[in-house]
C-alpha positions as CSV (number, residue, x, y, z in Angstrom):
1,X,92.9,-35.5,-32.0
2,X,93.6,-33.1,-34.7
3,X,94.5,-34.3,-38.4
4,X,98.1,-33.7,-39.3
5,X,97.4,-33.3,-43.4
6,X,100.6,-32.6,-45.4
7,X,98.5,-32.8,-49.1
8,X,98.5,-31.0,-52.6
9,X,94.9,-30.2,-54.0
10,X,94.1,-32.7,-56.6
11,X,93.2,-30.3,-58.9
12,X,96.7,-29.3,-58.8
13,X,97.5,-32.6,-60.4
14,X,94.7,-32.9,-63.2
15,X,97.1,-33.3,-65.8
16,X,100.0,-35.9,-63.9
17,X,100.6,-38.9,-61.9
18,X,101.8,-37.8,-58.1
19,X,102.5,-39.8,-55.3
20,X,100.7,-37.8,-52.4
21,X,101.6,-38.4,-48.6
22,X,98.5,-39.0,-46.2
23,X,99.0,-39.2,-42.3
24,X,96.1,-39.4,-39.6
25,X,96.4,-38.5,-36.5
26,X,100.0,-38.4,-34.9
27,X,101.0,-41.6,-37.0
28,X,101.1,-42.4,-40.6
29,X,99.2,-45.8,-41.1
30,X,99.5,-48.2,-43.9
31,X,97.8,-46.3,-47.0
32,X,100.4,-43.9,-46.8
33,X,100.9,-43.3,-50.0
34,X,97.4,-43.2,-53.0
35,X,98.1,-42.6,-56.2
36,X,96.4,-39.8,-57.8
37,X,95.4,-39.8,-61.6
38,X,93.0,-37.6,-63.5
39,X,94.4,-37.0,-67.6
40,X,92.8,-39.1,-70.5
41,X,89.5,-40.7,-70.5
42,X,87.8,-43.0,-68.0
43,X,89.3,-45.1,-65.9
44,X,88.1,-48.8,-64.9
45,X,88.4,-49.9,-62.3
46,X,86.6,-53.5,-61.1
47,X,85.1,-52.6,-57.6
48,X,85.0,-49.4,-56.5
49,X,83.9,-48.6,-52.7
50,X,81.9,-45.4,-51.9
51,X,83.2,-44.0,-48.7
52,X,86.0,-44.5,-46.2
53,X,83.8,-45.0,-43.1
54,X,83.4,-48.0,-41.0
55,X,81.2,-49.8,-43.9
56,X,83.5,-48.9,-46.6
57,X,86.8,-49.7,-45.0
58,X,85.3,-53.3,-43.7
59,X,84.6,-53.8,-46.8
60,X,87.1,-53.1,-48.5
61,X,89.5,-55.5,-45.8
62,X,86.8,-57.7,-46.0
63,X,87.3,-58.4,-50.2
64,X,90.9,-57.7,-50.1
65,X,91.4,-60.9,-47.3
66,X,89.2,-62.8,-50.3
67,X,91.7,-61.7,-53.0
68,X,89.7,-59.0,-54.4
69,X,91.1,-56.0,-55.4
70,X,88.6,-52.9,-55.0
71,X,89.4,-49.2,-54.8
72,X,87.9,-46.7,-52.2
73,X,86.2,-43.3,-52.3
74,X,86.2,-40.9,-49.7
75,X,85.9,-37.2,-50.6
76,X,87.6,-35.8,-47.2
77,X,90.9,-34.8,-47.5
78,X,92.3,-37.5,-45.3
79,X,90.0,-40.5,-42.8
80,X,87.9,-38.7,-41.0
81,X,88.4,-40.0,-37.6
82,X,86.5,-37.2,-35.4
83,X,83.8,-38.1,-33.6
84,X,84.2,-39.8,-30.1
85,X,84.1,-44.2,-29.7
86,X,81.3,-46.9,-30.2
87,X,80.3,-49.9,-28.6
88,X,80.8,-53.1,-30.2
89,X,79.0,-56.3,-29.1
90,X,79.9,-60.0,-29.7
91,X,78.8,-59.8,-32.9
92,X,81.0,-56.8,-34.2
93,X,83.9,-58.3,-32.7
94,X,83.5,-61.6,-34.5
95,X,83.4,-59.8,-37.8
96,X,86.8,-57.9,-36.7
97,X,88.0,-61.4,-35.5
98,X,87.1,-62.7,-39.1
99,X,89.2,-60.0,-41.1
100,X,91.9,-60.2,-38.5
101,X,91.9,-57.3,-36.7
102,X,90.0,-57.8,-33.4
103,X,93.5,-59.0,-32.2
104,X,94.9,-55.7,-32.2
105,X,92.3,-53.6,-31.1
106,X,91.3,-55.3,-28.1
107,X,94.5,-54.8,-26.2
108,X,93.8,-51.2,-26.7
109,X,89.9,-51.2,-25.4
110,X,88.5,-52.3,-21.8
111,X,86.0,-54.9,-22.3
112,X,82.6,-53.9,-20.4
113,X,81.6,-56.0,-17.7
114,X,78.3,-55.3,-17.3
115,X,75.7,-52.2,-16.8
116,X,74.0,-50.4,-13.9
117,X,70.9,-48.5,-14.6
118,X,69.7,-45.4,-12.2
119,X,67.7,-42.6,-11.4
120,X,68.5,-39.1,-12.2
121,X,69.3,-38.6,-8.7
122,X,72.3,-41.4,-8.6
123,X,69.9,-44.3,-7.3
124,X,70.8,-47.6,-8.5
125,X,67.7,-49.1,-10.7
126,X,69.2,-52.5,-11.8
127,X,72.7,-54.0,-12.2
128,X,74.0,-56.4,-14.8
129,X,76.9,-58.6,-15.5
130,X,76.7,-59.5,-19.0
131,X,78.5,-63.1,-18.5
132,X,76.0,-63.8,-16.5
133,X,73.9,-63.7,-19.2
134,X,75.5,-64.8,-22.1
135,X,78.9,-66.2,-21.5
136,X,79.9,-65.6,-25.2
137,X,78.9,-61.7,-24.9
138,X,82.0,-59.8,-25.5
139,X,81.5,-55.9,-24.6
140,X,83.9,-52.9,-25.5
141,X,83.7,-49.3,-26.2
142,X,86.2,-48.5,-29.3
143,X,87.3,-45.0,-30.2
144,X,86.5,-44.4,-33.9
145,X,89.4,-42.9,-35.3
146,X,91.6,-45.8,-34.0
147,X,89.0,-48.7,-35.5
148,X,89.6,-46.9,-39.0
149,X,93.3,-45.8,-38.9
150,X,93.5,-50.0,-37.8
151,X,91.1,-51.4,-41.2
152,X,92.6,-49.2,-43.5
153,X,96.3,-50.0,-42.3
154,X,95.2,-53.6,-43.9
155,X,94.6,-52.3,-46.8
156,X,97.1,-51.9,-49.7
157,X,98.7,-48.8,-51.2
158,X,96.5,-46.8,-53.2
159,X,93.5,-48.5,-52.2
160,X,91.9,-45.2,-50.9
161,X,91.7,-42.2,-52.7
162,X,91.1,-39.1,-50.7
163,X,89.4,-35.8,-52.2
164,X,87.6,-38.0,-54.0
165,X,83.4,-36.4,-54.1
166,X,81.1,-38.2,-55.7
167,X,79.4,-36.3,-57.9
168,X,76.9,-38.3,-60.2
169,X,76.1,-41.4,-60.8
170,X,75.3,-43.0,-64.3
171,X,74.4,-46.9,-65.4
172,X,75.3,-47.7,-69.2
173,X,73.8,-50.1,-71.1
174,X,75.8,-53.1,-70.0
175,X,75.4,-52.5,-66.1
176,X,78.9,-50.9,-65.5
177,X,78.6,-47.7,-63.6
178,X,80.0,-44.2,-64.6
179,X,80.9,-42.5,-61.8
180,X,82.2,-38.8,-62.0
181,X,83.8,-37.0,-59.5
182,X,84.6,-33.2,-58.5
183,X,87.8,-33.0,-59.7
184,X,86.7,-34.4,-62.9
185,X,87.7,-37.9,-62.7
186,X,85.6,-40.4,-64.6
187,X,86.0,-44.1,-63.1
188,X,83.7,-46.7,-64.9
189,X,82.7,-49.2,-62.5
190,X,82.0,-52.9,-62.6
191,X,80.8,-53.3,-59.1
192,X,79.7,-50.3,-56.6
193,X,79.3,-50.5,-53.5
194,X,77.9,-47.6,-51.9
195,X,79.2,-46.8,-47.9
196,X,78.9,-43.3,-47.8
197,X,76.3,-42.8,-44.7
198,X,73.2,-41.1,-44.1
199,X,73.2,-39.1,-46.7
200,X,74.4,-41.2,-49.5
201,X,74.5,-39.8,-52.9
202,X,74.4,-43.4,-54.1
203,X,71.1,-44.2,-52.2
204,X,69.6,-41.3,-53.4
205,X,70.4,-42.6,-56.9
206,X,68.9,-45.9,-55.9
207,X,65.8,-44.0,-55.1
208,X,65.9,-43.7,-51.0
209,X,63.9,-41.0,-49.3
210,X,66.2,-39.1,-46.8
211,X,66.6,-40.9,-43.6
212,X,63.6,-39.4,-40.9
213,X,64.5,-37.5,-38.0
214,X,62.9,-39.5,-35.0
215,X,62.6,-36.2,-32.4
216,X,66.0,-36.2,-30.0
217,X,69.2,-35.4,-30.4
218,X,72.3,-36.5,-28.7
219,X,75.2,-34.7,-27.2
220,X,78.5,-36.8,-27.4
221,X,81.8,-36.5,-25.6
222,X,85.6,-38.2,-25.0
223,X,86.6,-37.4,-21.6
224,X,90.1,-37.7,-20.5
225,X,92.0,-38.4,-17.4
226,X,95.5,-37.7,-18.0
227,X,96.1,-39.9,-14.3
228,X,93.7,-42.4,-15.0
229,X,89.7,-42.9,-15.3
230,X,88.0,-43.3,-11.9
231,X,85.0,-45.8,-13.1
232,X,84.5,-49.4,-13.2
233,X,84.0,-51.4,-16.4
234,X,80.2,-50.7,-16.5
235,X,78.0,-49.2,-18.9
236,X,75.8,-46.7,-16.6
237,X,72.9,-45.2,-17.9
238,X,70.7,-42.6,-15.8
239,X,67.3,-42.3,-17.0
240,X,65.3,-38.5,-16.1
241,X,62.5,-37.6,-18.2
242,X,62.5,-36.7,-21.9
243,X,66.4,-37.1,-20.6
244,X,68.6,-39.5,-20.4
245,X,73.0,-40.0,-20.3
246,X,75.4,-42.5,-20.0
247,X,78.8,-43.2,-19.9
248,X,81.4,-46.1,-20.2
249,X,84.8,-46.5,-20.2
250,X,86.9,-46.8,-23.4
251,X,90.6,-47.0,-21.9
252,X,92.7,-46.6,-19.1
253,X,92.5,-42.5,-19.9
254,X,89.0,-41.9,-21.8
255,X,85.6,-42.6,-21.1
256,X,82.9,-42.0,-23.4
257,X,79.7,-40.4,-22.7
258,X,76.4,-39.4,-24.2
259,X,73.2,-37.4,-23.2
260,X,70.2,-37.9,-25.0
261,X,67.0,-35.0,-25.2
262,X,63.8,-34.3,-26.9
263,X,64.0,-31.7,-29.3
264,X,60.7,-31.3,-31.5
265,X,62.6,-29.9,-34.4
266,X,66.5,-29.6,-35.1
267,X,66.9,-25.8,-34.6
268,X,70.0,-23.6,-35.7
269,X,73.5,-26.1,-36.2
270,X,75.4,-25.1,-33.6
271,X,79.5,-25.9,-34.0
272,X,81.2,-24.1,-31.2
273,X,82.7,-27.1,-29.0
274,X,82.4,-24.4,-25.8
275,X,78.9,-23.4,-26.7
276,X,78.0,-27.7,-26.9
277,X,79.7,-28.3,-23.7
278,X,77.7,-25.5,-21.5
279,X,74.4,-26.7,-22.7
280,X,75.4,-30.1,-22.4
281,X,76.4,-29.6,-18.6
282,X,72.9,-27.2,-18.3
283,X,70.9,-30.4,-19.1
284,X,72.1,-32.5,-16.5
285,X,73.3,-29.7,-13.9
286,X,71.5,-31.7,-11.0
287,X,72.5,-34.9,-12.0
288,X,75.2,-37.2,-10.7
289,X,78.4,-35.6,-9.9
290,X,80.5,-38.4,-11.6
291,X,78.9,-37.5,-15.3
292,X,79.2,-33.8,-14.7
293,X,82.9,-33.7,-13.8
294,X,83.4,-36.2,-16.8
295,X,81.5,-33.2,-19.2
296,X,83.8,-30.9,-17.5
297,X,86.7,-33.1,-18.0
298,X,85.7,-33.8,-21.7
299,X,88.0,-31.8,-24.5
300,X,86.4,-29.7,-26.9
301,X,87.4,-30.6,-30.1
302,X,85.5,-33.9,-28.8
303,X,82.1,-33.0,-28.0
304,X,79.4,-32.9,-30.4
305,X,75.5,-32.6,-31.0
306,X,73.7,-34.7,-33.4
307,X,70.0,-35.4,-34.4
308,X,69.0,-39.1,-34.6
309,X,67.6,-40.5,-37.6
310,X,66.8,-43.7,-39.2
311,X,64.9,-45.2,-42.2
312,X,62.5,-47.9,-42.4
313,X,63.2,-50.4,-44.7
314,X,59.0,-51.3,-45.4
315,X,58.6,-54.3,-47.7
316,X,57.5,-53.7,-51.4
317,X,57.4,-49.9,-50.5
318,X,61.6,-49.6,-50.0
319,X,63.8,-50.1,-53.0
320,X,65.8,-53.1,-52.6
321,X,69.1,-53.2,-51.3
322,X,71.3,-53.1,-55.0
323,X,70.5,-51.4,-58.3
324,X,72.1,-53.2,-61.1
325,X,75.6,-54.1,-60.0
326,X,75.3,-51.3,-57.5
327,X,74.6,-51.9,-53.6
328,X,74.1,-50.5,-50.3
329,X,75.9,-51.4,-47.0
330,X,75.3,-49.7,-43.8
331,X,74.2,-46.3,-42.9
332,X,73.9,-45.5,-46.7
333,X,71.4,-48.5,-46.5
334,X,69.4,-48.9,-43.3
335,X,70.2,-45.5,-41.0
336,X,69.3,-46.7,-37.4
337,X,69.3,-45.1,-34.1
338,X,72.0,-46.2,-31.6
339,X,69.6,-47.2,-28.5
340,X,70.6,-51.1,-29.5
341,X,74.1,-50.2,-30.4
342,X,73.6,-52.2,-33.6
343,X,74.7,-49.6,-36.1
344,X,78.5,-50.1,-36.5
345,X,78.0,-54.0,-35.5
346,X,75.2,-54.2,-38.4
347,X,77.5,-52.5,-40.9
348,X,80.4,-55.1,-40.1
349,X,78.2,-57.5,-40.9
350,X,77.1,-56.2,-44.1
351,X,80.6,-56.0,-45.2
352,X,81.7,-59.5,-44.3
353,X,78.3,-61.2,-45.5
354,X,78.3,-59.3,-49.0
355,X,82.3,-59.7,-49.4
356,X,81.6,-63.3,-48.8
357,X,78.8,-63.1,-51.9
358,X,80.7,-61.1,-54.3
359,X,83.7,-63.3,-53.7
360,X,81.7,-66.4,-54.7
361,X,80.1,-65.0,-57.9
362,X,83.4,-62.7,-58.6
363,X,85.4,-66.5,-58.7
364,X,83.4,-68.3,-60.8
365,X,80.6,-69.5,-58.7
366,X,77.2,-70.1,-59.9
367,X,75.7,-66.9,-58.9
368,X,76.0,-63.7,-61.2
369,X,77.2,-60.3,-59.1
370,X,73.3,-59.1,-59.4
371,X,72.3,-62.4,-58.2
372,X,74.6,-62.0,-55.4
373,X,74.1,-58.9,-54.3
374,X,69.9,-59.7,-54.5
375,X,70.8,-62.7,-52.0
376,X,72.8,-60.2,-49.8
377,X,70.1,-57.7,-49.6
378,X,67.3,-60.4,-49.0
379,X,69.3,-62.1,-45.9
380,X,70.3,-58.7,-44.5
381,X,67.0,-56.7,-44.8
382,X,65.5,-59.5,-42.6
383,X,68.2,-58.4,-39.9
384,X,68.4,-55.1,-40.5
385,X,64.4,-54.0,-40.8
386,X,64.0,-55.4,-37.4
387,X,66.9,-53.9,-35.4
388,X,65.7,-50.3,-36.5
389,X,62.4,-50.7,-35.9
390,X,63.3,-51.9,-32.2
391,X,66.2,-49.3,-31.7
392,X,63.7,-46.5,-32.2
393,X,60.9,-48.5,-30.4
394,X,63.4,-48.5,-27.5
395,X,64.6,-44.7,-27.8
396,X,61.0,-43.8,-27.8
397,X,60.2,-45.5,-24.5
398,X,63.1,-44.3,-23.2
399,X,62.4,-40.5,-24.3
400,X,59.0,-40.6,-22.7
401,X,58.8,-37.3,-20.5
402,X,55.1,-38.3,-19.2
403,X,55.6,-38.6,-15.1
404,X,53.6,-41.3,-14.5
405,X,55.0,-43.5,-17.1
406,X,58.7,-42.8,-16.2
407,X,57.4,-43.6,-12.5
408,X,56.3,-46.8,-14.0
409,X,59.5,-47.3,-15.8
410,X,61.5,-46.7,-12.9
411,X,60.0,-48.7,-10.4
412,X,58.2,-51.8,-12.0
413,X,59.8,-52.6,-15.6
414,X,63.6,-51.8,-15.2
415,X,63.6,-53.7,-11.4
416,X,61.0,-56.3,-12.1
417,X,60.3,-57.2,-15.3
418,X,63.8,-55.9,-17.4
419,X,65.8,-59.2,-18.3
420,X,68.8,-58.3,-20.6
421,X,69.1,-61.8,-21.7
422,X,66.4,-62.1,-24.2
423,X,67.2,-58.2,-25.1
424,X,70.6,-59.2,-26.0
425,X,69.9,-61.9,-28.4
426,X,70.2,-59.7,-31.8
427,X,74.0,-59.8,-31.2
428,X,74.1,-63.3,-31.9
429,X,76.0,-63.5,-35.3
430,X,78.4,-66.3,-37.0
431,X,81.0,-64.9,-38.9
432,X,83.7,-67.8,-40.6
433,X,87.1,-66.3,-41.1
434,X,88.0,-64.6,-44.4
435,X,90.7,-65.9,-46.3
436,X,91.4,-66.9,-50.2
437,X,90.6,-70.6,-50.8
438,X,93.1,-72.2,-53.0
């Protein structure tokens, strides 16, 4: 869906105050209006959030359900809510169930009942019901722009502030942060909390090396039936060699789908959404009708091509996960491939786990902010270093192209030997709910 921006530059405003109307989408959420304000010196501001994406918003609910105010970054014009849908497991949706949202977004999503696994030539492999293996697993496919038009309509006015770039980043000598932005804004920060992806300008400050490309790339659509989706509420996965897609229904209307191929190096960035959609039906031209009429059936402005990176967090070689009284959540943190879908569930987590720290120490608890923040990273690296390593474990075996291995793939480990049980078991995750004690 398009963006429907009606904005003023901010460097229109350098010099005043101006309330400035955002909308997303078709509907204005509840950030509607952000105040803009760049004349006279720095300004301070407690806890400031670095990016408006699924870490930073979280976040940001996440501190504002424990009373603490915090102001976010993002240096689009408006949320940028492209992009197609996710899949969030049990433990995701306890985290949205702890800052009171999973409510309202599950009577918009179907919740997945289990997965079928087949051949490139539509032969069933395996089947799965996910009950059946975990009666607490909780399965759905969310569209992106609706998961952050939802957190950031829980967040108060002038929380976010849009066209807001990130330009350098400066400690002083008492640990605040200086923090200047394109339009000339200086905010001196207290707390930072940097959320702004794979290529975080706040990670780089902390000293990460730029997240690795691990050798495929992955073509990503939204189809849409206007009468209603044909499918059953299954993840299905085809597997071909060097190759492999899936699909899963989102809604009544949408399905989302994915094909995943080797590509030794990125090559030229191609945009065109036509140009992405003919090579993505040229990859799987003999597969299953089903995903070929759902590419077909796929709108442009939703398909896209991206590589797949991660970053390994390797103990005593990686910096830690703060700087100071400045910290990493998510992507901007520990980058992972999506074969687990972990990497929206993992940044919910971060949010919840470090809100929950900052709170403590922010209140008067017996922790400083550096010590909390030093907890948070040492209890989340030991989650987060192994879920990336197995993610790209997992899209390496999956990626083999070799004949006889797929052969052995096909026919002895997915039928025999798979059990989705034990593979399940990372998205086991308590999560309290959020709310100021008094």
């Amino acid at each position: 869906m398009s963006l429907l921006l009606p904005i003023y530059p901010l460097q229109s405003l350098a010099s005043s105050k101006r309330w400035v109307p955002i909308r997303t989408g078709s509907k204005p959420v509840c950030l509607a209006m952000t105040r803009v304000e760049t004349s006279g010196g720095d300004q301070e501001e407690k806890v400031v959030i670095v990016g408006a994406g699924i870490g930073g918003l979280t976040t940001a609910v996440s501190l504002h359900r424990l009373g603490i105010r915090s102001v976010v970054l993002e240096q689009a014009e408006s949320l940028r809510t492209g992009g197609t849908s996710l899949t969030l497991f049990k433990n995701g949706w306890r985290v949205l169930d702890a800052i009171s949202v999973g409510p309202q977004l599950r009577t918009q999503f179907l919740e997945i009942e289990g997965m079928v696994v087949k051949k490139e030539d539509g032969r069933e492999l395996r089947s799965f019901k996910f009950k059946d293996e975990d009666q607490s697993q909780e399965v759905r496919a969310v569209e992106r722009r609706v998961l952050l038009e939802t957190l950031a309509s829980q967040l108060p006015p002038e929380t976010i502030r849009f066209s807001s770039k990130l330009e350098s980043i400066q400690s002083n000598a008492n640990g605040d942060t200086l923090l200047q932005l394109g339009d000339g804004t200086r905010l001196l920060a207290k707390i930072v909390i940097g959320c702004d992806g794979t290529r975080s300008k706040v990670a780089t400050w902390m000293g990460f090396s730029e997240p690795k490309y691990v050798g495929h790339c992955a073509f990503r659509g939204l189809g849409f039936f206007p009468n209603g989706q044909p499918f059953q509420n299954k993840v299905n996965y085809i597997y071909g060699k060097g190759l492999r897609a899936g699909y899963v229904p989102v809604s009544a209307t949408k399905v989302y789908w994915f094909i995943c191929f080797n590509r030794p190096s990125l090559g030229p960035k191609i945009t065109d959404p036509a140009i992405l959609k003919k090579q993505a039906k040229e990859l799987v031209s003999t597969w299953p009708e089903d995903l070929q009429n759902l590419i077909h059936l796929t709108p442009d402005e939703t398909i896209s091509r991206t590589p797949l990176v991660d970053r390994w967090l390797w103990p005593g070689i990686a910096p830690p996960a703060s700087k100071g009284r400045v910290v990493l959540v998510g992507d901007a943190w520990h980058p992972m491939t999506p074969n687990l879908g972990q990497g929206a569930c993992c940044a919910l987590e971060d949010s919840v786990v470090l809100a929950n720290k900052l709170a403590s120490a922010i209140n008067g608890g017996t922790e400083s902010i550096e010590g909390a923040m030093e907890s948070y990273g040492s209890e989340r690296w030991s989650r987060a270093f192994p879920l990336t390593v197995r993610a790209n474990l997992v899209g390496a075996l999956l990626q083999w192209e070799n004949p006889l291995v797929c052969s052995i793939r096909n026919n002895i480990v997915i039928p025999k030997l798979l059990r989705l049980g034990p593979m399940l078991e990372h998205t086991n995750f308590e999560c309290e709910p959020l709310f100021v004690s008094k």
